[in-house]
C-alpha positions in Angstrom: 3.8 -15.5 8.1 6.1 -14.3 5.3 3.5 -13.9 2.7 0.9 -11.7 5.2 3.5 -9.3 6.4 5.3 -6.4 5.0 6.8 -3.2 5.0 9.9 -1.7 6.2 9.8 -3.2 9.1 9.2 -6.8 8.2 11.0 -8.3 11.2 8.3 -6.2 13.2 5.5 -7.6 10.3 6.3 -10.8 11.4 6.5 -10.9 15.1 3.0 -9.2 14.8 1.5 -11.9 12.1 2.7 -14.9 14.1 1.7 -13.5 17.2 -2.2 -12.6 16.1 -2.6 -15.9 13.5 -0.9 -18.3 16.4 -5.0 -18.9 16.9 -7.8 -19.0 14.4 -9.4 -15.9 13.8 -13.3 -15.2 13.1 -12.2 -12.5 10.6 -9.4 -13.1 8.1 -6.3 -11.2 9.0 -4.8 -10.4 5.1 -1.1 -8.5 6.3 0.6 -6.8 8.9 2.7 -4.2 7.7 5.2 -2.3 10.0 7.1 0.9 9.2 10.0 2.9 10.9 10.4 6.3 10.7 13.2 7.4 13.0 12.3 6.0 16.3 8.8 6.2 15.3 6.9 2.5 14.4 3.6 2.5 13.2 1.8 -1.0 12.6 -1.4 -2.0 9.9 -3.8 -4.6 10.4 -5.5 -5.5 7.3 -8.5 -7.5 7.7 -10.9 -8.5 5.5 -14.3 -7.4 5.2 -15.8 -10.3 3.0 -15.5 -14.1 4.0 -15.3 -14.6 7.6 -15.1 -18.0 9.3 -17.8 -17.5 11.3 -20.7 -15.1 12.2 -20.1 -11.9 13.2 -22.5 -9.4 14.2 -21.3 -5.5 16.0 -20.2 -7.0 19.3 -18.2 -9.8 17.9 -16.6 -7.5 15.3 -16.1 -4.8 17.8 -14.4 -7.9 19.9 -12.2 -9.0 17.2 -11.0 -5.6 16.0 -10.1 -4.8 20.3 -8.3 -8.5 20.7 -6.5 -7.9 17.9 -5.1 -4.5 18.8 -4.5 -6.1 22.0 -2.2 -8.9 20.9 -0.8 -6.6 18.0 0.3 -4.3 21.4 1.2 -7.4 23.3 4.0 -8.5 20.4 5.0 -5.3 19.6 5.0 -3.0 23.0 7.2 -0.7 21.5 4.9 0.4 18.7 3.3 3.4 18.9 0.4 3.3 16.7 -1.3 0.4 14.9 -4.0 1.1 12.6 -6.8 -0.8 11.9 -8.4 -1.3 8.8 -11.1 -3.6 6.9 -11.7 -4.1 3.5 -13.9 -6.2 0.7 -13.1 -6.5 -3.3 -15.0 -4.4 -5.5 -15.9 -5.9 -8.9 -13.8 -3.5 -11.1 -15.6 -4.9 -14.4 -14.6 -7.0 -17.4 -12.0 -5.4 -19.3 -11.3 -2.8 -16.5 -7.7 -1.4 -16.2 -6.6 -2.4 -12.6 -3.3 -1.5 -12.7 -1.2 1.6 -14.0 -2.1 5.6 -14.0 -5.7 4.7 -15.0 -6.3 2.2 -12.5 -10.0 1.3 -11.1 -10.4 0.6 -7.8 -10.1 -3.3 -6.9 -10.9 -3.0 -3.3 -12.9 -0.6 -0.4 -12.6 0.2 3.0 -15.5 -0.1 5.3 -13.6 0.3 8.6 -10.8 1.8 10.0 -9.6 3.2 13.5 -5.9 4.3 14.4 -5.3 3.1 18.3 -1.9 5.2 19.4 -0.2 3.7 22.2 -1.1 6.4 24.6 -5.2 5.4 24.3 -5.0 1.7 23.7 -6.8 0.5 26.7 -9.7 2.6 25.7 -10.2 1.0 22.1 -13.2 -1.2 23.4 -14.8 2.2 24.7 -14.2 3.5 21.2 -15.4 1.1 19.2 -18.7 1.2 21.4 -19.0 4.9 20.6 -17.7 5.1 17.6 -15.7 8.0 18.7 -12.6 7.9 15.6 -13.9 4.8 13.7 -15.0 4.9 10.0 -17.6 3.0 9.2 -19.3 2.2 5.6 -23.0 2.5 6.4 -23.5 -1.1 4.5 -20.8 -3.1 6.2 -22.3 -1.6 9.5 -25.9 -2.6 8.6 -24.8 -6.3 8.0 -22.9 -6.4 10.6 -25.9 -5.4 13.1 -28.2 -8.1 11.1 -25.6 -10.6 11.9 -23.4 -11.9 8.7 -20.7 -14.4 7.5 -19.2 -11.6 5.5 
């Protein structure tokens, strides 16, 4: 659990990690990250994009992304916001900088919704509308064809 969560918060990270990976998960969970600021805790779920362990098409993503805001919710009751967010690696090119000022980019996200406390029942309604969700138009497309990722 160590090496997927982070933060300030890493007690938080943890309870969270072990909680949601305590099962095997069609999408890989990467981190949990949980930070404090004040009373305020606000959670990340970092999941990836690329790889999955099985199949996934819309209604199975759209069932991961709600059970793991559910559990995250279930572990952590206190939180009040956890944010969702997928990504996949980007080929940054032979000889590209990666790190530093002139950086390229190494990853991108494709999905992301932020589920406060105060609407977390309604993230399955949400994700069916897409009301507050990003999506990348490609990682949407193969996820309505059906995809391993």
């Amino acid at each position: 659990m160590a090496a997927r969560s982070g933060g300030g918060d890493v007690a938080d990270a943890r309870r969270v990690a072990a909680a949601l990976l305590a099962h095997p998960l069609p999408a890989q969970l990467l981190r949990v990250r949980c930070e404090n600021a004040g009373r305020h805790i606000d959670c990340g779920l970092i999941v990836s994009g690329a790889k999955f362990h099985r199949a996934l098409d819309l209604a199975a993503w759209d069932a991961e992304i709600a059970a793991l805001v559910d559990g995250a919710y279930a572990a952590l009751p206190a939180a009040d916001e956890f944010d969702c967010w997928a990504t996949v690696p980007l080929d940054a090119g032979k000889g590209a900088v990666v790190s530093g000022d002139f950086a390229q980019p190494t990853s991108a996200t494709v999905f992301s919704i932020t589920v406060p406390r105060s609407s977390r029942t309604s993230v399955r309604q949400r994700l069916a509308s897409g009301a507050g969700v990003f999506w990348d138009a490609a990682f949407h497309a193969s996820l309505s064809k059906g995809t391993r990722g």
